[in-house]
C-alpha positions in Angstrom: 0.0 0.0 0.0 1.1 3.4 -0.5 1.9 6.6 1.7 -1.7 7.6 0.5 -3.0 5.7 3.4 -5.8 3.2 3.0 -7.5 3.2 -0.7 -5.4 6.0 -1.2 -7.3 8.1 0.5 -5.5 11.1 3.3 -2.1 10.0 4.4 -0.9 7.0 6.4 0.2 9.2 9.3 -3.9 10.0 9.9 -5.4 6.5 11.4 -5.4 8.2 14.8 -5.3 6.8 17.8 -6.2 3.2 18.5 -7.0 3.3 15.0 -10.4 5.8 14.9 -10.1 7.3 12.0 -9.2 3.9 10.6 -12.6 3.0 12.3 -14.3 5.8 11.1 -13.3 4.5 7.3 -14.1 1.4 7.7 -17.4 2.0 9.1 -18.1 4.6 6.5 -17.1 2.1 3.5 -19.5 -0.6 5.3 -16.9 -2.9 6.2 -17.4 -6.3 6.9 -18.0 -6.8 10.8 -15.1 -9.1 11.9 -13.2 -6.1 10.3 -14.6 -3.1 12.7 -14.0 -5.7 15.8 -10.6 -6.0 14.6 -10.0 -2.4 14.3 -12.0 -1.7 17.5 -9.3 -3.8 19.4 -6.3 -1.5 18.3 -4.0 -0.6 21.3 -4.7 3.2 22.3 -1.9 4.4 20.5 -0.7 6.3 17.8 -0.6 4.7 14.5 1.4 7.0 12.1 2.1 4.2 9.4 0.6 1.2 7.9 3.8 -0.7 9.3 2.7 0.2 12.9 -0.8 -1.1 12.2 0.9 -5.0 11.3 3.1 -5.2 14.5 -0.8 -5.0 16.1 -2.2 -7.1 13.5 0.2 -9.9 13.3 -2.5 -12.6 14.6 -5.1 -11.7 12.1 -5.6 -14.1 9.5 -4.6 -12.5 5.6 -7.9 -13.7 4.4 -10.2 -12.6 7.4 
């Protein structure tokens, strides 16, 4: 994926914290539900890449 951030939209460094405006993407692109509870479990932290998101996401199944 790019520096454009997810679908290319805004830039990488925006997810937020814990993810929310990750969240607020996903819920606004009518994600799939096992997606928003995987994003709703993020860490409260700041996510300033997509490589931060994967040290979080590294027991998630690549097909979920």
């Amino acid at each position: 994926m790019s520096s454009r951030g997810v679908a290319g939209r805004g830039r990488a460094s925006r997810f937020g914290r814990g993810g929310d405006n990750l969240l607020a993407y996903a819920v606004g692109s009518h994600a799939r539900p096992e997606i928003i509870t995987v994003i709703e479990g993020l860490p409260d932290k700041p996510y300033s890449t997509i490589r931060d998101l994967w040290y979080d996401l590294a027991d998630i199944p690549v097909n979920l």
